[in-house]
C-alpha positions, 0 to 999 in steps of 0.5 A: 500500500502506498501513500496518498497521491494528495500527499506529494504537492501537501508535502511539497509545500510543507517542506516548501518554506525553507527550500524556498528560501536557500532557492532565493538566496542561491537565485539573487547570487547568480543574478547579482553576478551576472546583471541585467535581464540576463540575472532576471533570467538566471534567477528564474530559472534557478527558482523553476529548476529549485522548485521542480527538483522538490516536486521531483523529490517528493514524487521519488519519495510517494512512489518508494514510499510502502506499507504492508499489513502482514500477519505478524508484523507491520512492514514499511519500506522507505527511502529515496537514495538509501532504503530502509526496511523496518518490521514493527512487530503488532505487540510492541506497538503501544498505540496509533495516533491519526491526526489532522489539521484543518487543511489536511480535513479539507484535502481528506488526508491524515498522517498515522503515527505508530508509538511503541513501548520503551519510552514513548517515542514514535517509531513510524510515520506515514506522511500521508494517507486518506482517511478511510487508510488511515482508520483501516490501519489503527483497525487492523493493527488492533486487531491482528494486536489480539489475533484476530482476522483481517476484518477490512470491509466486514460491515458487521465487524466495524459495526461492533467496533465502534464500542461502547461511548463511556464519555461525551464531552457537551458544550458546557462542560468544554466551557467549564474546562476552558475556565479551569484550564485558565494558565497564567505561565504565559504572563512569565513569557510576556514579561521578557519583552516588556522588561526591555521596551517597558520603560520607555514606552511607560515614560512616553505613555505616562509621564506623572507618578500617579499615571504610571502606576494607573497604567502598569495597573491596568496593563497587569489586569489587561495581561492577566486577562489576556493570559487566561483567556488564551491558555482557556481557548487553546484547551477548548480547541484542544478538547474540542468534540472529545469522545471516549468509547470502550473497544473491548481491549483499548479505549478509543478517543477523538478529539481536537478543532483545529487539529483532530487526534484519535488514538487509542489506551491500551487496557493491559498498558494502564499503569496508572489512573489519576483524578485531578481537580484544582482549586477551581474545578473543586469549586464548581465540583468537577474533576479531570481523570488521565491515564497514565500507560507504559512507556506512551506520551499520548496525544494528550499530554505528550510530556508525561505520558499521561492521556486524558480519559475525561478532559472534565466532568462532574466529579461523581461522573469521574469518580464513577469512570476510574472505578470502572477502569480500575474496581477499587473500593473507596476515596477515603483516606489515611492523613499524615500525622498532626506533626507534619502540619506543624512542620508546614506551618514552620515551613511557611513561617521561615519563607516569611520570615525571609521575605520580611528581611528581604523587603526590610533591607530594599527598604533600609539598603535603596531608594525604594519606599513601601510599607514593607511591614504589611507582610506581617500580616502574613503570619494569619495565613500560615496555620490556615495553609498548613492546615490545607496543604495536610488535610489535603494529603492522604494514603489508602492501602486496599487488597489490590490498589495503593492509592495517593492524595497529594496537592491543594491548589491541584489535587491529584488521586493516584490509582495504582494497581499494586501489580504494576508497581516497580520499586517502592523507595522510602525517603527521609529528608533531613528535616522529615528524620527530626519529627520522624516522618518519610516519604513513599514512593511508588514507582511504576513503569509509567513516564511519571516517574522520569518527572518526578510525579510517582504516585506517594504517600508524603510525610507519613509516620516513618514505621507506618512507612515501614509497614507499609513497604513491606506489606506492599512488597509482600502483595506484590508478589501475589498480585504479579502471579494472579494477574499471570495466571487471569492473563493465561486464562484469558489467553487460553479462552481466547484460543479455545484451548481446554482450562483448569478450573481454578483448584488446580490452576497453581 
């Protein structure tokens, strides 16, 4: 199979910007040096032969461009001047991603991307392909990943692979996620430029004290309101349309307005679950729910590895939702011991008392004047943010499931089946070992852990860490040997081979 015959002049003008530009330069060289309309003519046909060596290029590159389905494996055959063999075989394959821009809707083609286990790069692209191939292909690639037929213009087949619909994102409710998703990092990008040309532009602008701060007032309230409604649009066009149905062995989703994703979750990929809601989201009583797999960046969170199982919803809709991906029993949790709040509190209390000094010696050490003193003010909100940043952390142990709550201004609940846990670490810091309090980590075979946000139980009582190690250390193991035997079983039914019942299935 090949590539789309409209993928040649798309990617000729797509990879058409940059040779445009050596094609210009190497053009008005050899006009310069020759004159005239003899250098109008020269530079002409640079610029023709330019152009018609790229077509030429990308036609050469359509016409040894193929694809094969085989049994086993997924064959591609590339290359223009060197070739290039590859086998993908369908178990390694973690996911196919089709997207498309807007132009590429119109044009009716996609690209397929093919991502593989092991760190979640992309192992293979085909730059592009009608859309009906392209669905053809994330198809069959998930069903020749279960063994089954070629299914390809099997009406019934397609029919049944539709799935399930477990989440419909309405129009409220990408209303509500573009209003949680306000970002304000964009102000960090913004403040650059504005160090440079802002002082001059204020002293033309404004000239008078009092002017100047009304207008650095009001250019921050225009900023900050500018930043939060852009970061809401682009998670609104981002989210736009998502759907996430159930096939049996993977989740499917779709979504995105200006660039349309559809991908799938592997079922035996999920490492873990994860319920976010910030202070926002917690406000108007919604949640987001991701999905972390091994070794996959995902189309929707890329960087982490994370992909979004409901972008947002009622929170009791989510709750329901990671239930039914992972049967845990319950959200309630085990606190920290009261003495951690009292080190938050002497945590806090030494950051203000640093910020004191520093505006103290500003004032003492230069010629700025402010009531530097009203930071004082700031030792009525200590005991009020430790409290909440401990009553908001928390742990639960169940017979198959490590739960973690971790966050006040972004709560995230961890859900991790316990046989899918890698390592467990118990840290102490320096200051945890003087209240005797420490940290455990749960590591899985997710990306989270490259970043930093394993799943963890945060300043717990450090024998209570202890025991908790070792009894998730001992459930490891029965839980590692049961999920091989329900697998094996699973495995056997699917091939009609004969099963022992569970007496003798040890």
């Amino acid at each position: 199979m090949q590539l789309d015959p409209l993928s040649i002049p798309y990617r000729a003008v797509e990879s058409g910007l940059q040779a445009i530009v050596g094609i210009a330069i190497a053009g008005i060289a050899g006009a310069g040096s020759v004159g005239g309309a003899e250098g109008i003519a020269v530079f002409g046909v640079v610029l023709v032969v330019g152009i018609a060596l790229s077509i030429g290029w990308q036609v050469a590159y359509y016409r040894r461009f193929e694809y094969r389905l085989t049994g086993d494996t997924f064959d591609i055959d590339s290359g223009v001047l060197s070739r290039r063999e590859r086998e993908i075989p369908y178990g390694r394959i973690q996911n196919v991603d089709i997207r498309q821009n807007v132009l590429q809707r119109a044009l009716g083609i996609a690209e397929v991307r093919l991502e593989t286990a092991g760190g979640g790069q992309t192992e293979a692209r085909l730059r592009y392909v009608d859309l009906g191939s392209a669905r053809h292909v994330q198809e069959e690639v998930s069903r020749r990943k279960r063994g089954e037929r070629d299914g390809y213009g099997d009406e019934e087949t397609a029919a049944t692979d539709q799935g399930a619909t477990l989440f419909e994102l309405d129009d409220r409710e990408l209303v509500i996620l573009g209003i949680v998703s306000m970002d304000l990092r964009l102000l960090s990008i913004i403040a650059v430029p504005l160090s440079f040309v802002g002082p001059s532009v204020l002293a033309d602008v404004a000239p008078t004290a009092t002017a100047s701060i009304v207008v650095v007032v009001l250019g921050i309230v225009a900023l900050v309101v500018a930043s939060a409604l852009f970061s809401a649009a682009l998670s609104m066009a981002r989210y736009y349309g998502f759907v996430l149905t159930d096939r049996g062995e993977e989740y499917r989703y779709e979504r995105g307005l200006l660039q349309r994703f559809s991908g799938s979750i592997p079922k035996d990929k999920v490492q873990t679950i994860t319920l976010t809601e910030n202070v926002i989201a917690r406000r108007l009583g919604y949640a987001s729910l991701s999905i972390e797999t091994a070794g996959y960046g995902g189309a929707s969170q890329e960087s982490t590895g994370s992909q979004s199982a409901i972008p947002i919803a009622e929170r009791d809709h989510a709750v329901a939702l990671a239930g039914r991906i992972e049967d845990f029993e319950s959200l309630s949790f085990e606190r920290a011991p009261k003495r951690a709040r009292e080190r938050y509190a002497v945590r806090y209390g030494l950051v203000l008392a640093a910020l004191i000094a520093i505006a103290y010696g500003v004032v003492r050490l230069t010629a700025l004047s402010f009531p530097w003193y009203a930071l004082f003010g700031g030792v009525a909100l200590v005991p009020v943010a430790a409290h909440l940043k401990w009553c908001h952390r928390g742990y639960r142990l169940e017979d198959d499931y490590v739960i973690t709550r971790n966050g006040f201004w972004s709560r995230r609940i961890t859900i991790v089946p316990i046989y899918r846990i890698q390592t467990l670490v118990t840290a102490e810091t320096v200051f945890q070992r003087r209240r005797d309090l420490a940290t455990l980590v749960v590591d899985t075979a997710g990306t989270y852990s490259l970043v930093g946000e394993d799943s963890k139980a945060v300043d717990i009582d450090v024998e209570t860490a202890d025991r908790l190690s070792r009894e998730l250390a001992d459930d490891l193991q029965e839980a590692v040997v049961e999920y091989r035997r329900r697998r094996d079983r699973a495995s056997a039914v699917s091939s009609g081979e004969d099963v022992p019942d569970d007496a003798n299935a040890g």
